[in-house]
NUMILO-386737 format. One record per residue (C-alpha): residue in three letters; x, y, z. Coordinates in Angstrom, 1 decimal. Last residue first. Layout:
N
SITE residuo     px     py     pz
SITE     ala      X      Y      Z
...
***
This chain:
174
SITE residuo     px     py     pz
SITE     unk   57.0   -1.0   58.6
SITE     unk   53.5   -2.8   58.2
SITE     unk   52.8   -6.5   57.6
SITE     unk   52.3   -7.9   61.4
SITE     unk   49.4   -9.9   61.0
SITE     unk   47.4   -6.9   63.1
SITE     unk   48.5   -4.0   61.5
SITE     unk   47.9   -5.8   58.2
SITE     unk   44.6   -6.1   59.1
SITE     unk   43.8   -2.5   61.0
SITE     unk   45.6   -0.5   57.4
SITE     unk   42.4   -3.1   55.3
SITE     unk   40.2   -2.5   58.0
SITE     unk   40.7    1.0   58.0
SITE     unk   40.6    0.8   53.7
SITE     unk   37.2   -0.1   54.0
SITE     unk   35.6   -3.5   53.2
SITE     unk   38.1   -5.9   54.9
SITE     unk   37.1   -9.7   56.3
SITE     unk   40.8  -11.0   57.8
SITE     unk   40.2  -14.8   57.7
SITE     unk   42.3  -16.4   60.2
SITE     unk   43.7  -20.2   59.6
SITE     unk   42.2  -23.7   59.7
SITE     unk   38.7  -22.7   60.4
SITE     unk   36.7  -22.5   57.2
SITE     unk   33.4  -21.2   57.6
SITE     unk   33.7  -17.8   56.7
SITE     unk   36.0  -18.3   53.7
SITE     unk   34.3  -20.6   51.7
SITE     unk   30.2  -19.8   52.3
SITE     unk   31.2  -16.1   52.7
SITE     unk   33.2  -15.9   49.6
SITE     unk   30.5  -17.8   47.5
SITE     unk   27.9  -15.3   49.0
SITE     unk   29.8  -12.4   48.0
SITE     unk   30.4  -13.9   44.3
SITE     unk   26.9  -14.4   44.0
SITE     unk   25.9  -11.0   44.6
SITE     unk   28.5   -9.2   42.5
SITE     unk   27.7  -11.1   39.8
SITE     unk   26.5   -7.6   38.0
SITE     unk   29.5   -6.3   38.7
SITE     unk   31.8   -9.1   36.6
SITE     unk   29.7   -8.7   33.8
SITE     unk   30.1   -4.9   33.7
SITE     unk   33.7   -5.5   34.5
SITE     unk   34.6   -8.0   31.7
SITE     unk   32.7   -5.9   29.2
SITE     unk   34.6   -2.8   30.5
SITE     unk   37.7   -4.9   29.5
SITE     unk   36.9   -6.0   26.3
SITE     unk   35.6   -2.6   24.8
SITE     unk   38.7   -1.3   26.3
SITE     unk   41.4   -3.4   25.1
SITE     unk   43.6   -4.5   27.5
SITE     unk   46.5   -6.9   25.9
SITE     unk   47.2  -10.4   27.3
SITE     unk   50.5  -10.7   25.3
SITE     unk   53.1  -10.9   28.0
SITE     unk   51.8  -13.0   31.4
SITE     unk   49.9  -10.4   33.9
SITE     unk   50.6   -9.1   36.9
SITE     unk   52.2   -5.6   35.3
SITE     unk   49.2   -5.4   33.0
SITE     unk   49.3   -6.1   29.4
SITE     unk   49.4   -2.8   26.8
SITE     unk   46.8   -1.2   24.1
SITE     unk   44.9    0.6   26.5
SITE     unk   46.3    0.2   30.2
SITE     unk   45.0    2.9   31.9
SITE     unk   41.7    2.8   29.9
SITE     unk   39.9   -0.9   31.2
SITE     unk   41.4    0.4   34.7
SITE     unk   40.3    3.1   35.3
SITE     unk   36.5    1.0   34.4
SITE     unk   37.6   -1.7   36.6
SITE     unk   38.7    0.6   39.7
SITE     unk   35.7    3.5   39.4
SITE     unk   33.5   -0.2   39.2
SITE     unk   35.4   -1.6   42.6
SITE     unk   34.5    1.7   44.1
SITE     unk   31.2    1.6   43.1
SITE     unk   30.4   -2.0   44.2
SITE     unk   32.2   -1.5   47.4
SITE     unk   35.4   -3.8   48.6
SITE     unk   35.2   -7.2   50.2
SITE     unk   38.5   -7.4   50.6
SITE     unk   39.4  -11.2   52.3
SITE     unk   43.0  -11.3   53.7
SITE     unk   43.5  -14.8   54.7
SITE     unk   46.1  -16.2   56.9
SITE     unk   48.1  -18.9   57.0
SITE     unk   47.2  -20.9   53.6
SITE     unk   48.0  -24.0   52.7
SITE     unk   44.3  -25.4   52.8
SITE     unk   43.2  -22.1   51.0
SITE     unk   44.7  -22.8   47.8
SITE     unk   43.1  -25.2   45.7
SITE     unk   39.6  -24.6   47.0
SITE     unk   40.1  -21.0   46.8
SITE     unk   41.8  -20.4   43.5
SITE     unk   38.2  -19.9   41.7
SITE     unk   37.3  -17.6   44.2
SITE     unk   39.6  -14.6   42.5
SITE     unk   43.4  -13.9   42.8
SITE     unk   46.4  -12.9   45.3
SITE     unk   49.0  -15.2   46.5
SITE     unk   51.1  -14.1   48.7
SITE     unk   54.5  -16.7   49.4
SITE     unk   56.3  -18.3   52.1
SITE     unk   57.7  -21.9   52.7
SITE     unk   56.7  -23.4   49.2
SITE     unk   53.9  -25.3   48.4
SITE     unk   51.7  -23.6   47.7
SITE     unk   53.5  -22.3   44.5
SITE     unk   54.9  -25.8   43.0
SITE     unk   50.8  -27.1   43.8
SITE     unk   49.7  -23.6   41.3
SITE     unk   51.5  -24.8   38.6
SITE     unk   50.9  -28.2   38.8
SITE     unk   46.9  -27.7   38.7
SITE     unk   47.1  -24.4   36.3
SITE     unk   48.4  -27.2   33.8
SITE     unk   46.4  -29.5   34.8
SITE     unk   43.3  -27.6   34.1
SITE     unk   44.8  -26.4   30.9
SITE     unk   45.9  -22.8   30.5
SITE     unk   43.6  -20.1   29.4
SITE     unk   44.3  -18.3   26.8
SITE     unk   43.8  -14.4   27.6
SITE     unk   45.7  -13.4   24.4
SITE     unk   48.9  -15.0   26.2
SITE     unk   49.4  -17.7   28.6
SITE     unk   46.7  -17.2   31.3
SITE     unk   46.5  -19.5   35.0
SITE     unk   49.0  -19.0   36.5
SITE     unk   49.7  -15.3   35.9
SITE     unk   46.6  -14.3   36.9
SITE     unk   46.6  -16.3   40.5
SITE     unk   49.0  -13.3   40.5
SITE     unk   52.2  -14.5   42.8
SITE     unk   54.1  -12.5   45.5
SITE     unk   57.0  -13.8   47.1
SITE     unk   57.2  -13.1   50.7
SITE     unk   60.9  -12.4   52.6
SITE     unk   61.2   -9.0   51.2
SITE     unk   58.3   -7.5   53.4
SITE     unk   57.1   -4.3   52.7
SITE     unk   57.7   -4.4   48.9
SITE     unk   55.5   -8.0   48.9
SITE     unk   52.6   -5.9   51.3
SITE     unk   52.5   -3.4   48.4
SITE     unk   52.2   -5.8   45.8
SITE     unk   49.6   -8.1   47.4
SITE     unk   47.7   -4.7   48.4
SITE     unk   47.3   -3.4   44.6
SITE     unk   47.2   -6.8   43.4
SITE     unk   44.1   -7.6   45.3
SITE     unk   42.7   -4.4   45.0
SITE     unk   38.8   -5.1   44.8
SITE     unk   38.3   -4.5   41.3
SITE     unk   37.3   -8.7   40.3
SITE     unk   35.8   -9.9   43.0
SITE     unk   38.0  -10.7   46.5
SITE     unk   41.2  -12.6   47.4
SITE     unk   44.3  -12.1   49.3
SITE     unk   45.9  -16.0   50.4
SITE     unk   49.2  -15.1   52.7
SITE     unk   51.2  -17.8   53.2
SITE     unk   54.7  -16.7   55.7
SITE     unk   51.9  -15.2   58.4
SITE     unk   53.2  -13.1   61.5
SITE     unk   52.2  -13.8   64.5
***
């Protein structure tokens, strides 16, 4: 079985958009979304709670989609979702990915991102060094949510074999 609602999430680094992206180009028929994109408007505002509310319900509820993004989508989310594709990535490579990051992108916004949230450097490896160090309690948040809800499959992925063994599995490959 193939899934039409695809929910990837992980910490911050883990290759959400990466995968989401790829599995988009692979098959046509699912729309990807950055949870990103929802919820900034520019200069890393933050929309409203309502805002991101409406937003996000017009998304999950459509027919097919991927939505990539952090745990804070989860609780919103998850209840539409099909399938689940968790990546639970290594601290040091998800710290190679954030600081590459924090300097491939100097001066510009990201492809997933809304116009105007530039990357600054100092900013960005900020962000990551704060988001590493809560490395812990975002793991356990994940497992508490994802591994003990039972409406759809949760695909747990840590290496890139589970990652190609996944989307073998739920159908997503050529």
């Amino acid at each position: 079985m193939t899934p039409s609602r695809i929910l990837i999430t992980g910490a911050n680094g883990s290759g959400k958009t990466h995968l989401a992206v790829r599995i988009a180009k692979e098959n046509a028929h699912l729309p990807y979304m950055s949870f990103d994109a929802v919820k900034l408007t520019t200069q890393w505002q933050t929309r409203s709670t309502s805002q991101i509310n409406t937003h996000l319900a017009a998304i999950i509820r459509k027919p097919a989609w991927i939505l990539e993004g952090g745990p804070s989508m989860l609780e919103r989310a998850l209840p539409y979702a099909q399938g689940v594709i968790w990546l639970d990535t290594p601290t040091y490579r998800r710290a190679y990915r954030l600081t590459r990051r924090a300097f491939k992108y100097i001066g510009k916004s990201r492809p997933e991102l809304p116009t105007g949230n530039i990357e600054y450097p100092l900013q960005q490896l900020k962000f990551a060094w704060n988001s590493l160090r809560k490395s812990a309690l975002t793991t356990h948040y994940l497992e508490a949510t994802l591994l003990s809800h039972k409406s759809c499959p949760v695909f747990r992925c840590i290496t890139n074999l589970d990652v190609q063994n996944t989307l073998h599995q739920l159908n997503l490959r050529r």
